[in-house]
C-alpha positions in Angstrom: -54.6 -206.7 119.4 -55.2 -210.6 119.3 -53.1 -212.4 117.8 -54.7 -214.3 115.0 -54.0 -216.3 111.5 -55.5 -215.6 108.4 -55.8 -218.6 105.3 -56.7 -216.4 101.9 -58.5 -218.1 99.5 -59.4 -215.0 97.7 -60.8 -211.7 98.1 -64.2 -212.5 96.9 -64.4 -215.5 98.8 -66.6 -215.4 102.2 -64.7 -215.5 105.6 -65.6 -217.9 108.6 -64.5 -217.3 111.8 -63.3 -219.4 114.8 -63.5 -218.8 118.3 -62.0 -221.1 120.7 -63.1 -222.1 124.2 -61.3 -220.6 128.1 -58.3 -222.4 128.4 -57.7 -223.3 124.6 -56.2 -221.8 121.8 -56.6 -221.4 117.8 -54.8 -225.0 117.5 -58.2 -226.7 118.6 -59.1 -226.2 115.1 -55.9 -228.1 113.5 -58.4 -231.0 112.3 -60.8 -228.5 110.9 -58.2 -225.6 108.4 -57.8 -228.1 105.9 -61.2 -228.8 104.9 -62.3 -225.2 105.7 -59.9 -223.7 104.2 -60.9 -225.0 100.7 -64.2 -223.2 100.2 -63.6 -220.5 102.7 -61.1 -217.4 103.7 -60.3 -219.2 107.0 -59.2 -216.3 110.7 -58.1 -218.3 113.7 -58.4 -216.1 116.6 -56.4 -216.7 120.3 -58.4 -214.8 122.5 -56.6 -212.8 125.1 -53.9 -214.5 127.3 -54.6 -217.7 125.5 -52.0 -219.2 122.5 -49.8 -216.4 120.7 -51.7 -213.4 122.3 -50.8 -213.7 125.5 -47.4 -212.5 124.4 -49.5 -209.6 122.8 -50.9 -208.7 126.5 -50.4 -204.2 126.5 -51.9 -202.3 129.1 -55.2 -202.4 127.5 -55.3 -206.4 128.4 -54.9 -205.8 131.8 -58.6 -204.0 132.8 -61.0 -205.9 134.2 -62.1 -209.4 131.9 -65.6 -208.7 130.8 -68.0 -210.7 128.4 -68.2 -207.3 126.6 -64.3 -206.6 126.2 -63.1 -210.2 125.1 -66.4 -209.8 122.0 -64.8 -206.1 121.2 -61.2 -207.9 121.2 -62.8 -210.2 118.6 -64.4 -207.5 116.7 -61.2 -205.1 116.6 -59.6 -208.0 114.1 -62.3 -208.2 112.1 -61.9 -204.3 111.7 -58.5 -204.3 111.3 -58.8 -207.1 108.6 -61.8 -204.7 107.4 -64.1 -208.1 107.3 -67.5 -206.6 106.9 -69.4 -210.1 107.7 -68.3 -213.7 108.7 -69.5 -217.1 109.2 -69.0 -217.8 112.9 -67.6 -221.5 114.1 -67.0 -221.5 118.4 -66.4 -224.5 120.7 -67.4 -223.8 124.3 -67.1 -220.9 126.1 -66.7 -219.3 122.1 -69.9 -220.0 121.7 -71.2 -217.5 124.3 -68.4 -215.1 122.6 -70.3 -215.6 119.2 -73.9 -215.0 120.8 -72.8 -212.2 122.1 -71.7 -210.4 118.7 -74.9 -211.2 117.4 -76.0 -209.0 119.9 -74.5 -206.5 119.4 -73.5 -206.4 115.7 -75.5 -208.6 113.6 -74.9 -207.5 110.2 -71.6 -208.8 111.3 -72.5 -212.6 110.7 -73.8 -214.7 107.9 -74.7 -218.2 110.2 -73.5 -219.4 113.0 -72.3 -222.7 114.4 -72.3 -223.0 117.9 -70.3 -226.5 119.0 -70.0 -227.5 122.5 -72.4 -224.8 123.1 -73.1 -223.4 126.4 -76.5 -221.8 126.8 -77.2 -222.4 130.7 -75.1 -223.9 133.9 -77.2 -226.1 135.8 -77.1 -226.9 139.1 -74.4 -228.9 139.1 -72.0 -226.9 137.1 -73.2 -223.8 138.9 -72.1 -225.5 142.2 -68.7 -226.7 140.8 -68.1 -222.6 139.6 -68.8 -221.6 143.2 -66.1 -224.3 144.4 -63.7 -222.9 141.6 -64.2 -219.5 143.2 -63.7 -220.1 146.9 -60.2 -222.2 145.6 -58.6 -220.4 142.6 -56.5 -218.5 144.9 -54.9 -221.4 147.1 -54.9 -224.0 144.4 -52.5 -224.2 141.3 -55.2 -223.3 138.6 -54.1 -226.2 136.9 -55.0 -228.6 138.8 -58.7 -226.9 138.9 -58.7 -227.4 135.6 -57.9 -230.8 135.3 -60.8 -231.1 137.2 -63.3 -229.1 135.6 -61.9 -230.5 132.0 -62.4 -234.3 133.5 -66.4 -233.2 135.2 -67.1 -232.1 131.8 -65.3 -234.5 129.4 -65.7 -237.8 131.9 -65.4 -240.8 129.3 -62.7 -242.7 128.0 -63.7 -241.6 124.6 -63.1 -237.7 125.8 -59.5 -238.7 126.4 -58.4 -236.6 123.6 -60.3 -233.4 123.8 -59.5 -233.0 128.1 -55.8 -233.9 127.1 -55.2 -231.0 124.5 -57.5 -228.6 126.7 -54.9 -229.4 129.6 -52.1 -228.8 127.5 -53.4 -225.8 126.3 -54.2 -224.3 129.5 -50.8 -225.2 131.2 -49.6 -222.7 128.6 -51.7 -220.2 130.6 -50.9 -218.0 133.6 -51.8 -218.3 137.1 -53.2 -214.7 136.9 -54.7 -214.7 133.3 -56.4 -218.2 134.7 -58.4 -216.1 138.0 -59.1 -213.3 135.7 -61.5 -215.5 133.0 -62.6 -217.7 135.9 -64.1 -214.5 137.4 -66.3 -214.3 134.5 -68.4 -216.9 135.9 -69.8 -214.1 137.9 -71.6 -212.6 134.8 -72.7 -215.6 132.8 -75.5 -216.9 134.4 -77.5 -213.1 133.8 -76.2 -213.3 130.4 -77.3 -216.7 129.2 -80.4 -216.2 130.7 -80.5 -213.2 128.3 -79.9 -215.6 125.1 -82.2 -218.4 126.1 -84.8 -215.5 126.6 -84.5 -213.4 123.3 -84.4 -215.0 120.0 -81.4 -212.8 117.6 -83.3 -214.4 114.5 -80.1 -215.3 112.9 -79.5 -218.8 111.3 -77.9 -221.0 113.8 -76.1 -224.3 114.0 -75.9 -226.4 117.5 -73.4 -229.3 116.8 -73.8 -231.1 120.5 -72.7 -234.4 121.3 -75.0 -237.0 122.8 -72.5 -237.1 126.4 -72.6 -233.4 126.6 -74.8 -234.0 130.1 -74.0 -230.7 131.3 -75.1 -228.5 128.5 -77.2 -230.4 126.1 -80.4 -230.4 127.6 -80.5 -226.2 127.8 -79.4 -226.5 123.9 -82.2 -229.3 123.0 -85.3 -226.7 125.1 -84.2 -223.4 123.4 -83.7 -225.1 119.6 -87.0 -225.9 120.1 -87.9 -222.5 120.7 -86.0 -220.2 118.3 -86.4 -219.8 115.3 -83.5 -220.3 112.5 -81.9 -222.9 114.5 -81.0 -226.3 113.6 -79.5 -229.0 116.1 -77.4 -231.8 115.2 -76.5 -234.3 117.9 -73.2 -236.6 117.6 -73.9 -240.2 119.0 -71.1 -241.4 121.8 -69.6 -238.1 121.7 -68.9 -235.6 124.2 -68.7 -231.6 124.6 -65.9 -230.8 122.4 -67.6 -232.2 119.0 -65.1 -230.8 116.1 -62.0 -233.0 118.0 -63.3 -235.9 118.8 -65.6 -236.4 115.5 -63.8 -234.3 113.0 -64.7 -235.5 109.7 -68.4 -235.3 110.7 -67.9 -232.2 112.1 -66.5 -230.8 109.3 -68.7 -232.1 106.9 -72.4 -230.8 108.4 -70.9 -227.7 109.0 -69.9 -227.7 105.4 -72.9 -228.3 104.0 -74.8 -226.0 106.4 -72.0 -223.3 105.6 -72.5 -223.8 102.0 -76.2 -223.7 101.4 
């Protein structure tokens, strides 16, 4: 199983969720658990090889890295922790993680908030996958991913968001790196999928203005879903809930508690 952290208000108190991004961990959300954790029983989730679980890695780990699986690991905590429904918060590549449960359990989730979201790879980004492909094998996977983090977060005002991502994913191994970087292979099909069919579920997109590479798909399919709500940080980049915190927190407060 993950591993994961738990902050217990009560036991009538509802639960929100957080799902962090490929090459993070649960300690993206450091600037987010005390706020949260005030109206809300609070899981922090590592997802598999990533913070604390990949010192959880069994046998079960090692099968082939689907979009599917890493949603069931996700699921298997909120079983074992016999959480019948959850707000959802993800950063990133969560965000697809979160989509995906809405597929396929919904009653699972009360709203989701979908930061940094990723809802389509455009041309450019689809090209840069393709290069990570064709070099994962003969170049050290971090220096990849200094590069992906720096294509993605480019300003000096991103300084602080591509420096903990690094720092995160040095904690990563060379192997557990390859296997998520296949998953590129599936998400194109997949995100097509969400853009194309509306889960009818109410939905947050906290996006900042610099996102370039994934706003745009975010700003056409708002406008064409229903339950959805788009907020847009000004001189801000992809990951939103680290570089503007206290705004972060406090519209997904307010969504969260209305």
């Amino acid at each position: 199983m993950l591993n994961y952290n738990t902050y217990i208000k009560s036991n009538n108190t509802p639960w929100v969720t957080f799902v962090h991004g490929a090459g993070g961990s649960s300690t993206i959300w450091y600037k987010q658990i005390k706020d949260f954790k005030k109206h809300f029983n609070v899981l922090l989730i590592d997802l598999r090889g990533h913070g604390r679980s990949k010192f959880h890695l069994t046998e079960a780990f090692k099968e082939k890295y689907t979009f599917e699986v890493i949603t069931d690991d996700i699921l298997e905590v909120l079983d074992h922790l016999k959480i019948q429904k959850s707000h959802f918060v993800g950063i990133s590549l969560g965000t697809i993680l979160i989509r995906n449960i809405a597929e396929k359990q919904p009653h699972r989730i009360d709203k989701m908030v979908l930061g940094g979201a990723v809802m389509k790879l455009n041309f450019r980004s689809q090209f840069l996958m393709k290069m990570g492909v064709l070099l994962k094998s003969v170049v050290p996977y971090i220096w990849l991913y200094k590069f992906f983090a720096f294509v993605i977060m480019p300003n000096k005002n991103h300084k602080e968001s591509r420096n903990l991502f690094v720092k995160e994913a040095k904690k990563l191994y060379q192997k557990e790196f390859i296997r998520w970087f296949k998953l590129t292979s599936e998400v194109n099909p997949l995100l097509k999928w969400f853009r194309t069919v509306d889960v009818n579920l109410p939905t947050f997109y906290v996006m900042g203005e610099e996102d370039y590479l994934f706003l745009p798909a975010v700003k056409k399919m708002v406008a064409q879903h229903k339950q959805t709500k788009l907020e847009v940080f000004q001189e801000t980049g992809h990951v939103v809930n680290i570089e503007r915190p206290e705004k972060f927190n406090q519209v997904v407060l307010a969504y969260l508690t209305t």
